[in-house]
C-alpha positions in Angstrom: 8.2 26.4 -10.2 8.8 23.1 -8.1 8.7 19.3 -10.0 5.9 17.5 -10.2 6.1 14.3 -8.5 4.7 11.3 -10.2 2.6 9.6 -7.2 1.4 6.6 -9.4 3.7 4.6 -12.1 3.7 1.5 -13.1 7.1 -0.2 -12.9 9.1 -2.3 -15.9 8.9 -5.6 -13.6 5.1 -5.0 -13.2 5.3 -3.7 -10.4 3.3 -0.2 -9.3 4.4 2.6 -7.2 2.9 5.0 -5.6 2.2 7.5 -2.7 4.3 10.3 -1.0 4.1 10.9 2.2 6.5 14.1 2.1 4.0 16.2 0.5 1.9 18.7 2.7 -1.0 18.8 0.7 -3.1 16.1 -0.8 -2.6 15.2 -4.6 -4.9 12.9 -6.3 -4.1 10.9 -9.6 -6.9 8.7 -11.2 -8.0 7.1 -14.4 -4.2 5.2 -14.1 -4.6 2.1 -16.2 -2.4 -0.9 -15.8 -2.9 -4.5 -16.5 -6.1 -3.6 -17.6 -7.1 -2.0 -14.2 -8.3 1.5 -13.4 -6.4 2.7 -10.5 -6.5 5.9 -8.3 -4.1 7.2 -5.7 -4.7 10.3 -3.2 -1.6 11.1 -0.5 0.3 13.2 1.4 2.1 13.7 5.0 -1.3 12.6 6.7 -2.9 9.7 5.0 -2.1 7.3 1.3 -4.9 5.4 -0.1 -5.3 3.2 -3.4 -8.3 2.2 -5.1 -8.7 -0.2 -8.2 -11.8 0.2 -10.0 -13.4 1.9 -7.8 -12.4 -0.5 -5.0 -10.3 -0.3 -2.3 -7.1 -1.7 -2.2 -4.3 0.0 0.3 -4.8 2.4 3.2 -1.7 3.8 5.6 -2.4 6.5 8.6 0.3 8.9 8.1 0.9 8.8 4.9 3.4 6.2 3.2 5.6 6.1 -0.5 4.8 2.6 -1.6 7.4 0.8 -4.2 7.1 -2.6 -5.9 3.6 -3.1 -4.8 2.2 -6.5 -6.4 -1.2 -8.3 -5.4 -2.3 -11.9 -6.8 -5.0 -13.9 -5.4 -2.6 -15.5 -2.8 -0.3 -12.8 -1.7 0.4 -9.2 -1.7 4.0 -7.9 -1.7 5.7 -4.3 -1.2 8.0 -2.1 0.4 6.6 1.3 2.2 8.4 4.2 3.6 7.4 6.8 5.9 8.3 9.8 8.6 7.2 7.3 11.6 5.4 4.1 12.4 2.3 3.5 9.8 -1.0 1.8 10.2 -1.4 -0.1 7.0 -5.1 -1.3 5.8 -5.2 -4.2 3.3 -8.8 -5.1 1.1 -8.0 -8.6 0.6 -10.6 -12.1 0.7 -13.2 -11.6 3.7 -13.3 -14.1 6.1 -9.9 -15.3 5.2 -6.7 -16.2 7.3 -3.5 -14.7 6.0 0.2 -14.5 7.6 1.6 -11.3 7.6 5.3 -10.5 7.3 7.7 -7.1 8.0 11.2 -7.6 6.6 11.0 -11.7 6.3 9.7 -11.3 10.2 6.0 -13.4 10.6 4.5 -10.8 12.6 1.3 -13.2 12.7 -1.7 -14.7 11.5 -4.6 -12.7 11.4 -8.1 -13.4 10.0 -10.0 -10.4 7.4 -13.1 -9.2 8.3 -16.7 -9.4 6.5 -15.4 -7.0 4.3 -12.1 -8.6 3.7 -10.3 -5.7 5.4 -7.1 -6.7 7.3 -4.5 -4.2 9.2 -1.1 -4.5 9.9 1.2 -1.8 12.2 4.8 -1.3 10.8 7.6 -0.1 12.8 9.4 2.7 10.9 12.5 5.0 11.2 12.1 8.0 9.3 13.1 7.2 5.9 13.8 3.5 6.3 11.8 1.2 4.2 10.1 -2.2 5.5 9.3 -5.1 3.1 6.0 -6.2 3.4 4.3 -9.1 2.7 0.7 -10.9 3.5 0.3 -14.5 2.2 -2.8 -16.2 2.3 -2.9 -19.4 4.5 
């Protein structure tokens, strides 16, 4: 009998982690508290996506392993990893402009929708990790 593979943890710097993009079939953790949050993660190969309360937080198209994920009201910060290129989907302040960053590289300004949704495309090598980062203006 395989490992389980946690897909959701909460990290000693307060950070969270989650997603696996190797996995062929989807897994689902919810009811995962942290800082007084209620959090759930579904992923595998195809898609990841993270809700908070019942909210949603973090999209990627294929599926992406996120480490040291961290959201405040101005920023949010992590570092995702994947089999190929990934199409990430922030839910951040609608109708707000933020700059967005891969690897310390601006790779613009873009406003959020009505909704507050904002995407960003990241360039990927299989296995290779990109440092994200979306800063409010």
């Amino acid at each position: 009998m395989g490992e389980q593979k946690v897909i959701l943890q909460a990290k000693e710097n307060g950070t969270l982690e989650f997603g696996d993009y190797t996995l062929t079939h989807k897994e689902k953790m919810d009811n995962f508290e942290f800082e007084g949050d209620i959090y759930k993660v579904k992923t595998f190969h195809d898609v990841t996506k993270l809700e908070k309360n019942d909210m949603f937080v973090y999209e990627s198209v294929p599926g992406s392993t996120v480490k040291e994920y961290h959201a405040t009201a101005k920023e949010v910060r992590f570092k995702a990893s994947s089999f190929e290129d990934i199409q990430v989907t922030l839910e951040l302040e609608p109708n707000q402009e933020y700059e967005a960053f891969v690897n310390q590289h601006s790779v613009g300004v873009m406003m959020t929708n009505v909704s507050g949704k904002l995407s960003i495309s990241i360039e990927l090598n299989p296995g290779e990790e990109a440092n994200v980062a979306v800063v409010k203006c």
